[in-house]
C-alpha positions in Angstrom: -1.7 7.9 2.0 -1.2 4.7 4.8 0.1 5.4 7.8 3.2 3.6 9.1 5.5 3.5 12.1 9.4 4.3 12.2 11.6 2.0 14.3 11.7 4.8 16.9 8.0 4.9 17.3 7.3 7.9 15.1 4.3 7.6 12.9 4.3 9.2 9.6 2.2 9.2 6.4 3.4 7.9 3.2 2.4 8.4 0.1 1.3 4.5 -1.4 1.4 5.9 -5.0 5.0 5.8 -5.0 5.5 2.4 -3.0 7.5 0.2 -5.3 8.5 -2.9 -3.1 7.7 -3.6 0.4 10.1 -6.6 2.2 11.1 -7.6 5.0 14.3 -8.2 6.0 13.2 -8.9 8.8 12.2 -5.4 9.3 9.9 -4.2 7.0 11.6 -1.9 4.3 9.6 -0.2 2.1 11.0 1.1 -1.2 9.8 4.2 -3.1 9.9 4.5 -7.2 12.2 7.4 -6.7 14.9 4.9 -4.6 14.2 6.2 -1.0 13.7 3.3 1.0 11.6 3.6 4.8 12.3 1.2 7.5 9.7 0.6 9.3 7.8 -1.1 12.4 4.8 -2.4 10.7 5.0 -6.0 9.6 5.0 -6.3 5.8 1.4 -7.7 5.7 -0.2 -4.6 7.9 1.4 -2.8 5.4 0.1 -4.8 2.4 -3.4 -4.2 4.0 -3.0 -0.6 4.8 -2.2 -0.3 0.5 -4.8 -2.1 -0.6 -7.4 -0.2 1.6 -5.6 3.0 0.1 -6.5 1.6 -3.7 -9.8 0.7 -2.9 -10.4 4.0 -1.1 -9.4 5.6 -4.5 -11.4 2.9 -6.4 -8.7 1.5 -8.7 -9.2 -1.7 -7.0 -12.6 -1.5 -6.6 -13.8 -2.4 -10.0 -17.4 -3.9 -10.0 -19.0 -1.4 -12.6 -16.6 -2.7 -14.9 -17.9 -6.3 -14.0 -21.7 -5.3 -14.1 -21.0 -4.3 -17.5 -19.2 -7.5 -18.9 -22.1 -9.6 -17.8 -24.9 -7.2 -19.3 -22.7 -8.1 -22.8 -23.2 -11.6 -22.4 
């Protein structure tokens, strides 16, 4: 979950599974899988920072035992 900021100041958790796009337009508009799209505060690259911490928090992003491995191979 990242945490972002509604144009009226409201903060709210959001679920970074289901982010499909983030833009901005020139308010940051992020797009969900199912359609829903969130308007928010938060420029587009706090947001792009805020989802990457979320992947590496959940290790998908965080891959190095798969690179320790690949080397041992060679």
């Amino acid at each position: 979950m990242i945490k972002v900021t509604r144009l009226n100041g409201k903060e709210f958790m959001l679920n970074a599974m289901y982010i499909e796009t983030v833009e901005s337009f020139p308010d940051t508009t992020i797009t969900l899988t199912n359609g829903k799209k969130f308007i928010v505060k938060d420029s587009i690259y706090y947001v792009k920072q805020e989802i990457e911490l979320f992947y590496r928090s959940i290790h998908v992003l965080n891959m190095n035992h798969l690179k320790e491995e690949n080397v041992d191979e060679e």
